[in-house]
C-alpha positions as CSV (number, residue, x, y, z in Angstrom):
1,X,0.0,0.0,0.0
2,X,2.7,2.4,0.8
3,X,5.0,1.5,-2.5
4,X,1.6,2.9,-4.3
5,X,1.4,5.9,-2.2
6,X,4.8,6.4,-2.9
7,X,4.7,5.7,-6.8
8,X,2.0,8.4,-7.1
9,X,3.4,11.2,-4.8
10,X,6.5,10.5,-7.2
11,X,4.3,11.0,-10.1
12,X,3.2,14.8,-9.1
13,X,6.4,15.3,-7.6
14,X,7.7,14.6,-11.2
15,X,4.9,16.6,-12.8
16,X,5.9,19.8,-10.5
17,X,9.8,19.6,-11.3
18,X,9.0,19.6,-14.6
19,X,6.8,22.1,-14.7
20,X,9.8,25.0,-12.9
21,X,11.9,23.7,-15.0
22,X,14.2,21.7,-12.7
23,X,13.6,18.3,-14.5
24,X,14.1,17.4,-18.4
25,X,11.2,15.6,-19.9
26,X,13.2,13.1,-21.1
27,X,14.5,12.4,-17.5
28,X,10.6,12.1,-15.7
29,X,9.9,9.9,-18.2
30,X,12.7,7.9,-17.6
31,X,12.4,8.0,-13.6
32,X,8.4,6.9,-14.2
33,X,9.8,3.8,-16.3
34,X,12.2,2.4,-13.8
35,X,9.4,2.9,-11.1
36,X,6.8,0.9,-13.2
37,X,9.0,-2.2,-14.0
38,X,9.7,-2.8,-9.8
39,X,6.2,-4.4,-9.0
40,X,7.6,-7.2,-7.5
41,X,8.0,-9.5,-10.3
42,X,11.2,-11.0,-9.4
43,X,10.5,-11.5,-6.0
44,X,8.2,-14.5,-7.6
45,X,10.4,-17.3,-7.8
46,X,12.4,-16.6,-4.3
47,X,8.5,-16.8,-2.9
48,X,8.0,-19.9,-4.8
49,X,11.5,-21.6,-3.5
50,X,10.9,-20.8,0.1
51,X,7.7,-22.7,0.1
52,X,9.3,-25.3,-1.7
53,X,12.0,-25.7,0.7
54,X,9.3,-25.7,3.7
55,X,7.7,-28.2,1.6
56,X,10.9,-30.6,1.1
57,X,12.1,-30.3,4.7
58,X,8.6,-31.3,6.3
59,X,8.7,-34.3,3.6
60,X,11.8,-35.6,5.2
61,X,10.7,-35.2,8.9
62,X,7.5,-36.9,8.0
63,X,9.5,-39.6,6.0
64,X,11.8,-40.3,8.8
65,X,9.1,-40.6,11.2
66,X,7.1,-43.3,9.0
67,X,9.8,-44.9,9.0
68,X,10.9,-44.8,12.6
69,X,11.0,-48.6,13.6
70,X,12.6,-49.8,10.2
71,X,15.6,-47.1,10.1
72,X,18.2,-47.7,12.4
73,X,19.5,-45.4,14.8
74,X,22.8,-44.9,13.0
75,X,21.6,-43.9,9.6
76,X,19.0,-41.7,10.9
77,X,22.2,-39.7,12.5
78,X,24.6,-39.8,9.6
79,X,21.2,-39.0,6.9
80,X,20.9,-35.6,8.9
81,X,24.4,-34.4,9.0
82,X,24.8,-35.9,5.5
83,X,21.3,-33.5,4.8
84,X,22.8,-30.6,7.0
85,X,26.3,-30.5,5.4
86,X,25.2,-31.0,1.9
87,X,23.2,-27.8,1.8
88,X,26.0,-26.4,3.4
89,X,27.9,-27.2,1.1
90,X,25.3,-26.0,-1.7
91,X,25.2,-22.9,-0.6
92,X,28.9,-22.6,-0.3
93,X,29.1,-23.3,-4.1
94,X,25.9,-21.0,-4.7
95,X,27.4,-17.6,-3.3
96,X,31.0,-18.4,-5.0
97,X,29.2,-18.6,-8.3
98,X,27.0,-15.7,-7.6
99,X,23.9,-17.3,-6.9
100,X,23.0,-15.5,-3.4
101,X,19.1,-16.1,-3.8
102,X,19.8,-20.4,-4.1
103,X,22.6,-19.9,-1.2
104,X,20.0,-18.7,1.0
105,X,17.7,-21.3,0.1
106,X,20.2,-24.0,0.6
107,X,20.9,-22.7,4.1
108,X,17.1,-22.0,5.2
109,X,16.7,-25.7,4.0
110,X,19.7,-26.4,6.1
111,X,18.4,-24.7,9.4
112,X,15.2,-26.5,8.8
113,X,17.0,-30.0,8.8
114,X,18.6,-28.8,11.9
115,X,15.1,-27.7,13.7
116,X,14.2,-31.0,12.8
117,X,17.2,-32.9,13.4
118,X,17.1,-31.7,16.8
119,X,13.7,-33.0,18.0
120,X,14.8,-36.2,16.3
121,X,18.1,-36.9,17.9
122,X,15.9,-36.1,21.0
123,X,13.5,-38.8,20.4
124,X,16.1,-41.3,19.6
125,X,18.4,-41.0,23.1
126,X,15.1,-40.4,24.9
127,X,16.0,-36.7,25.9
128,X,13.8,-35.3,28.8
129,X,11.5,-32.7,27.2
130,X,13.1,-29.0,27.6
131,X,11.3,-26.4,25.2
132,X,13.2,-23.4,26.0
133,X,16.6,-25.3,25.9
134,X,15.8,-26.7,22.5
135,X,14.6,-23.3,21.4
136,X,17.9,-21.8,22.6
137,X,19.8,-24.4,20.8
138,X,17.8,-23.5,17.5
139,X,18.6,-19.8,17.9
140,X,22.3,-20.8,18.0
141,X,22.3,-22.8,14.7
142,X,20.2,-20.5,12.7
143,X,22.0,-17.3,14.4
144,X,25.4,-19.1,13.0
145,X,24.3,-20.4,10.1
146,X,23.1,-16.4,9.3
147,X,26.2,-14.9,9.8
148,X,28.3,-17.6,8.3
149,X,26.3,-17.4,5.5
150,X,24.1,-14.4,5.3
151,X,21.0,-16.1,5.3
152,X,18.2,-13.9,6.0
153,X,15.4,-16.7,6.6
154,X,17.8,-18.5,8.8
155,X,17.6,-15.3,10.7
156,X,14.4,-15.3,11.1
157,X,14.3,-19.1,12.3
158,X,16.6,-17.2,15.3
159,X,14.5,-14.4,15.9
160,X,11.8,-16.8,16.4
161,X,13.3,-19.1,18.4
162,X,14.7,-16.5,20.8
163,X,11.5,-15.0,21.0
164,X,10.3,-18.4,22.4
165,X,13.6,-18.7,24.7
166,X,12.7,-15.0,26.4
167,X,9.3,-16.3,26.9
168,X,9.8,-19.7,28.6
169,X,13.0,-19.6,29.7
170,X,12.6,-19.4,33.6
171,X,9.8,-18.3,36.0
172,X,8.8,-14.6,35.7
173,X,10.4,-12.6,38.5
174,X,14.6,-13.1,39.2
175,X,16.4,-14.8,36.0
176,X,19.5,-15.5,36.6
177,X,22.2,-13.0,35.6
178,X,23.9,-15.3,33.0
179,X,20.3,-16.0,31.6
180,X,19.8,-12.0,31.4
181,X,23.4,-11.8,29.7
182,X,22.8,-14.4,27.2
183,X,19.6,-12.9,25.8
184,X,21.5,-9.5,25.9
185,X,24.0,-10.9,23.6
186,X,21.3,-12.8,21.3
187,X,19.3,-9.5,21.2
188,X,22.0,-7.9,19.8
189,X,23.6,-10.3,17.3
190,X,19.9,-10.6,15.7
191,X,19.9,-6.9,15.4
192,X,22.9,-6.6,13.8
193,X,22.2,-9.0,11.2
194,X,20.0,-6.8,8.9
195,X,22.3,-3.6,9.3
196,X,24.9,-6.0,7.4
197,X,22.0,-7.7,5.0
198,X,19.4,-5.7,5.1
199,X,16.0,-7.2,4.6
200,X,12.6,-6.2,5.5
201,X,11.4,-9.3,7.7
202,X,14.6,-9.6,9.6
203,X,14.5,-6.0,10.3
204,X,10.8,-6.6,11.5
205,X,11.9,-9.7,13.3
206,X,14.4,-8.5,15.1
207,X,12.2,-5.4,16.5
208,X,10.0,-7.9,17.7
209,X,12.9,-9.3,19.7
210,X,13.7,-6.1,21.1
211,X,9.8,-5.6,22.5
212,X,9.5,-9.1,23.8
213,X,13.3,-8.5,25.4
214,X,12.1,-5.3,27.1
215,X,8.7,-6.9,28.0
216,X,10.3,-9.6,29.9
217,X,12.9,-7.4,31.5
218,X,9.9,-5.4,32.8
219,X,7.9,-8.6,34.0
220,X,11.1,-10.0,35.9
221,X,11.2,-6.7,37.4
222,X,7.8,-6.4,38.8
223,X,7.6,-10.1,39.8
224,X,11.0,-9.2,42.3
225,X,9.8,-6.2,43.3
226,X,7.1,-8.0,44.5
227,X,5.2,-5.1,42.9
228,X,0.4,-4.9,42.8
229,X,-1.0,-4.4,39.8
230,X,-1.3,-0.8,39.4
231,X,2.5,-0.3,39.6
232,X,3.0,-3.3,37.7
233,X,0.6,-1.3,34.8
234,X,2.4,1.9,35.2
235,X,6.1,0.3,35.0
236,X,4.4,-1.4,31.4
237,X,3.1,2.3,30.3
238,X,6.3,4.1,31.4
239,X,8.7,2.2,29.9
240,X,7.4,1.1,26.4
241,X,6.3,4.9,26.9
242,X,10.1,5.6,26.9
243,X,11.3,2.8,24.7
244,X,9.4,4.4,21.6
245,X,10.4,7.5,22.4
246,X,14.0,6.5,22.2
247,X,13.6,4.8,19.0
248,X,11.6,7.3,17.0
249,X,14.4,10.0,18.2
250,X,17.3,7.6,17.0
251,X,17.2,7.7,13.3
252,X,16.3,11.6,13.2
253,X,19.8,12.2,15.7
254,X,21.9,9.6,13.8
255,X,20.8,12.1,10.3
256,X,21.4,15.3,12.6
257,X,25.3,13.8,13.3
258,X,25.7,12.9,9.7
259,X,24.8,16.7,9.1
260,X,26.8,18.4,11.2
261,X,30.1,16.2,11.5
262,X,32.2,15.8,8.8
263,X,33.7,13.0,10.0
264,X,31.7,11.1,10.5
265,X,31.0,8.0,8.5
266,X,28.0,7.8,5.9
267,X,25.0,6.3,7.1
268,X,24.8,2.4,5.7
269,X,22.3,1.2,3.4
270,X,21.5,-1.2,6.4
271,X,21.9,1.1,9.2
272,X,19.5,3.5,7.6
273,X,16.5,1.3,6.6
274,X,17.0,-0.6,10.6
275,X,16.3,3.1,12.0
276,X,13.9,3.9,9.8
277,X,12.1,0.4,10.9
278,X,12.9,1.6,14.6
279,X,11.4,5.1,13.8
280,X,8.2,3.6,12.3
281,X,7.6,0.8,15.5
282,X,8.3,3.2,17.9
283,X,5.3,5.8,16.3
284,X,2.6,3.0,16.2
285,X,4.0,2.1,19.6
286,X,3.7,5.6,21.1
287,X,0.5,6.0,19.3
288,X,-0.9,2.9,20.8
289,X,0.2,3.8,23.8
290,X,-1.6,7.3,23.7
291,X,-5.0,5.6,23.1
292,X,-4.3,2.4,25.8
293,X,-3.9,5.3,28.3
294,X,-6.9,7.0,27.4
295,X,-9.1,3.8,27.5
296,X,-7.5,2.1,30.9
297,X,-6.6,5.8,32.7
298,X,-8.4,4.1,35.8
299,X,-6.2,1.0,36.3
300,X,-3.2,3.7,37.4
301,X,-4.9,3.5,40.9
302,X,-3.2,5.0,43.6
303,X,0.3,4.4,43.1
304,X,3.2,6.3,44.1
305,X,4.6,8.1,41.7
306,X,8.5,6.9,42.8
307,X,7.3,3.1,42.6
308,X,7.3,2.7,39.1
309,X,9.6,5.4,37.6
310,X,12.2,4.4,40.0
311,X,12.9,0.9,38.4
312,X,15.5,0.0,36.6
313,X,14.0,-0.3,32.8
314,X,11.8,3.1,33.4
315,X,15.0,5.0,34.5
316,X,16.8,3.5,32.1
317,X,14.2,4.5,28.8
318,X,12.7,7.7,29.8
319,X,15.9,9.0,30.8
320,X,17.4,7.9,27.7
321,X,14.5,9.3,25.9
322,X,15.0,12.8,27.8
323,X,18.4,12.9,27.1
324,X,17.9,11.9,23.2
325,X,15.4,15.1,23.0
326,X,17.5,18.0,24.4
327,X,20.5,16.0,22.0
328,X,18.0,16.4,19.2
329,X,16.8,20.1,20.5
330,X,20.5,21.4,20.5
331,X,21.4,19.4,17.2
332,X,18.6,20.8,15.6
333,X,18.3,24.9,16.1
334,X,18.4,25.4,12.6
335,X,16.5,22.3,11.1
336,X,12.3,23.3,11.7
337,X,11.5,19.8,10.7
338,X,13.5,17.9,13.2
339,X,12.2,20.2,15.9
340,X,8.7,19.3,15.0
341,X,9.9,15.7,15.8
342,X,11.4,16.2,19.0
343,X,8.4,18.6,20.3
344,X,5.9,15.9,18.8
345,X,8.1,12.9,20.5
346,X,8.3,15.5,24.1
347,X,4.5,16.0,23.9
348,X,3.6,12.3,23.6
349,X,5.9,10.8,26.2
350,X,4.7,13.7,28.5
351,X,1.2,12.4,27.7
352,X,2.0,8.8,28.3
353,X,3.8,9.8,31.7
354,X,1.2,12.0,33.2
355,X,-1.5,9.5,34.4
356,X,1.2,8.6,36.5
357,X,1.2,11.6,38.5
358,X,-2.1,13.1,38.0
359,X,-5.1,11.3,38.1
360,X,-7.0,14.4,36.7
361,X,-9.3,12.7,32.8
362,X,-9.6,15.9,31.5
363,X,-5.8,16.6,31.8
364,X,-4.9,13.5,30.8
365,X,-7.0,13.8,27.5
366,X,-6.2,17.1,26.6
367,X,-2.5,16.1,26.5
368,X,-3.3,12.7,24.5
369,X,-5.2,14.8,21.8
370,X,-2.7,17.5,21.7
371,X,0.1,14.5,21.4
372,X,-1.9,12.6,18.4
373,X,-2.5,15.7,16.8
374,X,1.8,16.6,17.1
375,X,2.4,13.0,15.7
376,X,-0.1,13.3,12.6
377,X,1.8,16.6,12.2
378,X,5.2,15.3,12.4
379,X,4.2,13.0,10.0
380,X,2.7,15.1,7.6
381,X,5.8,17.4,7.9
382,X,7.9,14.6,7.1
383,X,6.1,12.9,4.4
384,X,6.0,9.8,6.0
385,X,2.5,8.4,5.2
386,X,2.3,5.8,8.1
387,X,3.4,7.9,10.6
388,X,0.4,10.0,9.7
389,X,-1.6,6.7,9.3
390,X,-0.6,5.8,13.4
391,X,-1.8,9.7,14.2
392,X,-4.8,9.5,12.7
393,X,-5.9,6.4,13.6
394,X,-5.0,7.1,17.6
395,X,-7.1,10.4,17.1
396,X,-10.0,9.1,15.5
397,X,-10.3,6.2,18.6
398,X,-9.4,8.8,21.4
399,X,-12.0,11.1,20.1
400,X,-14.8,8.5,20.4
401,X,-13.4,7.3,23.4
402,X,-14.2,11.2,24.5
403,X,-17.5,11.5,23.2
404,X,-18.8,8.2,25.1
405,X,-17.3,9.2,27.8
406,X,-17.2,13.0,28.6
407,X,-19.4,14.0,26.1
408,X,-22.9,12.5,27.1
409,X,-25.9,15.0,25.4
410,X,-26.0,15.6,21.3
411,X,-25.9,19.1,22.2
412,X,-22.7,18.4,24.2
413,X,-21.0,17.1,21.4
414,X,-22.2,19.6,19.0
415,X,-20.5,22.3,21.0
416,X,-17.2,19.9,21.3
417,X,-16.8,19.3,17.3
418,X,-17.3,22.9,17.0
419,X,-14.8,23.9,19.7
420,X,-12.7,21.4,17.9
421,X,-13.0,22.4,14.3
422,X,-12.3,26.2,15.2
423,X,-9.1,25.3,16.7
424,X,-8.0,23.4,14.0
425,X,-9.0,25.8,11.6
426,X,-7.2,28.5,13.4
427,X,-4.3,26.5,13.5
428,X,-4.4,25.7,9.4
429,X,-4.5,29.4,8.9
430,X,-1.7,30.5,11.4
431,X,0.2,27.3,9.8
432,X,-0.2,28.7,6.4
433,X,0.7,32.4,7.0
434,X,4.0,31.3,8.4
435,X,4.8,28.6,5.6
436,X,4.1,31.4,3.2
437,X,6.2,34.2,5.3
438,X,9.2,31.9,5.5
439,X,9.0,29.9,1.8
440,X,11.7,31.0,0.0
441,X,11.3,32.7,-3.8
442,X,12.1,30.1,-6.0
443,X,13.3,30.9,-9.6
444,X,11.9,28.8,-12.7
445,X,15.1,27.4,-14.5
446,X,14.1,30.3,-17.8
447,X,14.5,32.8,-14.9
448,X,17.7,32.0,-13.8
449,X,19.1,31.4,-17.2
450,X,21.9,34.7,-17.4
């Protein structure tokens, strides 16, 4: 959906710069070709091979296990590894000749072997049944096979399977340290991986591991705090509050630094498509966020307001967040777009925050409202589609949230859409006499021809 919103925003873009003068004919229509011809064609047979390869390797588990009594133990061992270094080995051969699309197949066919070869090899020596062990031994083949090989479906086999380890691995409340460590160090291999081969579903993958990471560092820390359920809520607002604050201010300070050091290195093809994945998770995040607040203000309770911003992961993501916004303030004095961002990203974390210390509805939804408006602004401003998609979808459910609930008469909400409109009308007018004050005379190219 948002390759087509992009193709035709392209398309008057084009129109416009050829129009002034600042774009040959010749040159639009070239630019409109090579944006036709990528509609995903030759994505097709790499869609087709995966499935095949899911196919092939659940035709040899279900072969082996037909056959269970009438194989013996010894083949079955040497016909996996003989199955796990032959594609290997195939995709060895594939990336030296080129071939990275049948390398990659060779090793997701390979990790799949090895998913299966360990439930197997458990079967045959009668193993005592250990989910999260054999999920961490998953993530650990496919995590190496990965890097080894740059497989990006084996990284998503390890993304998955560490997702499963942080889940089961021990009892919610105190893990032990080495446990914390390891998922630490697993948390940030995965993330790596698609800043060196970037790919869309390992960058999505690898978010995923990073929420369910902070999710369970939050849990744990309630659980040994010993902590009721209103702190326990406001520790889960507060820091996934912070968290996407952090991450939607990342990519727009990592551009600032490129702008303003010259030595420092260019941004990556992988390094810039990874923030701009963290930039879009944390928006829907904070917008969600917004909304939850609004809809659950009353499960706050009575808590003290040092219980759950004390902890550990609140500290440790709002004060990053805070220090990431004056960064981005001071980085940004001269750049009006990337203050937009930072006073959107302020307003919203200050909205997700205040339940915590004020109890007060109306305060709390004046602030929400005010925040998803500043996000479907920043978006806008920044012509970023689903950023504006996240504001307007938070606004639209926390305005009917506020006419079932504090608006109760017709001729209440009358008065409240018209309150509303007026605003935002004022607003679009003030908006547009300082975009016209400030936009700069541009000369058509005949103009500035001597």
């Amino acid at each position: 959906m948002f390759d087509l919103i992009y193709k035709k925003r392209l398309r008057d873009d084009v129109e416009t710069w050829v129009e002034k003068g600042w774009l040959t004919s010749d040159g639009a229509a070239n630019i409109l070709a090579s944006t036709a011809v990528e509609d995903g064609r030759s994505k097709v047979p790499m869609v087709l091979g995966g499935i095949g390869v899911l196919c092939i390797a659940l035709a040899l588990a279900a072969f082996i296990a037909a056959n269970w009594g009438a194989i013996p133990r010894n083949v079955k061992l040497i016909g996996i590894i003989a199955c796990v270094l032959g594609s290997h080995g195939l995709a060895a051969w594939s990336a030296a000749s080129g071939r990275k699309g049948l390398a990659d197949l060779a090793t997701a066919f390979a990790t799949l072997v090895f998913v299966g070869a360990l439930a197997l090899v458990g079967q045959i020596f009668h193993l005592p049944t250990n989910w999260p062990g054999g999920a961490f031994l998953v993530c650990l083949g496919a995590l190496a096979a990965a890097w080894i090989a740059g497989s990006r479906t084996s990284l998503i086999v390890a993304a998955v399977a560490a997702i499963s380890w942080q889940i089961g691995r021990s009892d919610i409340g105190a893990p032990p340290l080495l446990e914390s460590l390891i998922g630490l160090v697993l948390l940030l291999a995965i993330l790596a991986h698609p800043v060196v081969h970037p790919n869309r579903l390992c960058r999505w993958a690898a978010t995923s591991l990073l929420l369910i990471t902070f999710g369970r560092w939050l849990a744990d820390t309630g659980e040994a705090l010993q902590a009721g359920d209103s702190i326990l809520f406001a520790m889960a607002v507060a820091g996934f509050a912070g968290l996407a604050a952090s991450l939607v201010q990342l990519g727009q300070i990592g551009e600032l630094l490129v702008k303003w050091s010259d030595y420092y290195p260019q941004r990556s093809h992988g390094r810039w498509l990874l923030a701009s994945c963290l930039q879009d998770v944390g928006v829907a995040l904070l917008c969600g966020l917004l909304v939850f607040v609004l809809l659950f203000h009353s499960e706050f309770g009575n808590a003290p307001l040092w219980s759950p911003l004390t902890t550990a992961p609140v500290v440790l993501t709002v004060g990053l967040a805070i220090v990431m916004n004056a960064a981005g303030f001071l980085l940004s004095f001269k750049t009006g777009k990337s203050r937009v961002l930072f006073a959107a990203v302020l307003l919203a974390l200050l909205a997700a925050l205040i339940p915590v210390v004020s109890p007060n509805v109306v305060l709390v939804a004046a602030l929400n409202l005010a925040a998803l408006v500043a996000i479907s602004l920043m978006g806008t401003l920044h012509n970023n589609s689903f950023w504006t998609l996240c504001g307007y979808a938070g606004l639209t459910a926390a305005v009917l949230w506020l006419l079932d609930v504090t608006v109760g008469s017709l001729l209440g909400q009358s008065v409240f859409f018209l309150i509303a409109g007026v605003v935002l009308l004022g607003l679009a007018f003030a908006v547009t006499r300082m975009l016209r004050r400030r936009a700069p005379q541009q000369p058509t190219a005949q103009e500035a021809r001597p």
